[in-house]
C-alpha positions in Angstrom: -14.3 14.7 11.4 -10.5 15.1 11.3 -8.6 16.8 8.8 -7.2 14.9 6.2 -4.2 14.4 4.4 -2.9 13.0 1.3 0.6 11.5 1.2 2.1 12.1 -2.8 5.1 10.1 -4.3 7.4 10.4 -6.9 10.6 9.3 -8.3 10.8 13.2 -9.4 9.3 16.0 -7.7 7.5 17.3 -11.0 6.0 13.9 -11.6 4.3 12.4 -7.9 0.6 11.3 -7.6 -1.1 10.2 -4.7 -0.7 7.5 -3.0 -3.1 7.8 0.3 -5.7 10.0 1.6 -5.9 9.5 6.0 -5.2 11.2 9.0 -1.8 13.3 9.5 -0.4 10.5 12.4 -1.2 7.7 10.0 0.1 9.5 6.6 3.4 9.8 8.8 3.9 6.4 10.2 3.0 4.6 6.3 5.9 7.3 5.3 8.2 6.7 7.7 7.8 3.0 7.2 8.0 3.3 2.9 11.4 5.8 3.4 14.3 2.3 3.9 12.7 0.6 1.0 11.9 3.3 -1.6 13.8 5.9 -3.2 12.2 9.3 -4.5 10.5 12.1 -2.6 7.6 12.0 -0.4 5.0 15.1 0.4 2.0 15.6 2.7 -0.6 18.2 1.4 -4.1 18.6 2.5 -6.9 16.5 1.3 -9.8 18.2 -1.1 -12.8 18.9 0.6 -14.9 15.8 0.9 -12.1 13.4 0.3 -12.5 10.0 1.8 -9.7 7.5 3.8 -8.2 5.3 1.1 -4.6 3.8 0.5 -3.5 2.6 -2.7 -3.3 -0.7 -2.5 0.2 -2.8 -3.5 1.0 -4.2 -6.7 2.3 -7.4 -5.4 -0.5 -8.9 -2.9 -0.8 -12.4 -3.6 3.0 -12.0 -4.3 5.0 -11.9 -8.2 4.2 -15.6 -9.0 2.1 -17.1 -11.8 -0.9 -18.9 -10.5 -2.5 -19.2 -13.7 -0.4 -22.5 -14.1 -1.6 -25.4 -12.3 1.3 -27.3 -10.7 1.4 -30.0 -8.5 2.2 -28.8 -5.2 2.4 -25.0 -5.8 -0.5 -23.5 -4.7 -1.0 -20.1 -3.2 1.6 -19.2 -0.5 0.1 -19.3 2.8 -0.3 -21.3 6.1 -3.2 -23.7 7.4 -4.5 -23.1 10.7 -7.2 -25.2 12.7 -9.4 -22.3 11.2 -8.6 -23.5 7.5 -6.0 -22.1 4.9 -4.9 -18.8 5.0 -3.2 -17.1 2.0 -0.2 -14.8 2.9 -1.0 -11.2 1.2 
């Protein structure tokens, strides 16, 4: 198995925590990607022994809106296909 990685974050360079465990190729692209749209510091350090491949998954999926409301004509966001609908995440 190849070695893996875990990508930290932080706003401060005391304070980061993890925020995925993968392969170095694919900790650099998701960082290289997150660098235009977040500010703070960024740092790749080897994975413990027996870690797994995980990524932290976003807070917004679904996106920010309140679906606990039912309202006429504002359902989930998404598109219908010939395959059904399918919710944009």
């Amino acid at each position: 198995m190849a070695q893996l990685y875990t990508l930290l974050y932080g706003k401060s360079k005391k304070r980061m925590h993890p925020i995925m465990t993968d392969v170095m190729r694919s900790i650099k692209k998701y960082m290289d990607a997150r660098k235009h749209s977040t500010t703070g510091w960024h740092e790749i350090v080897p994975a413990e022994s027996g870690a797994t491949a995980w990524r932290q998954k976003s807070a917004t999926i679904g996106g920010n809106r309140c679906e606990s409301v039912a309202r006429i004509g504002h359902g989930p966001s998404g598109y219908i296909s010939k395959r059904g609908f399918n919710p944009h995440t």
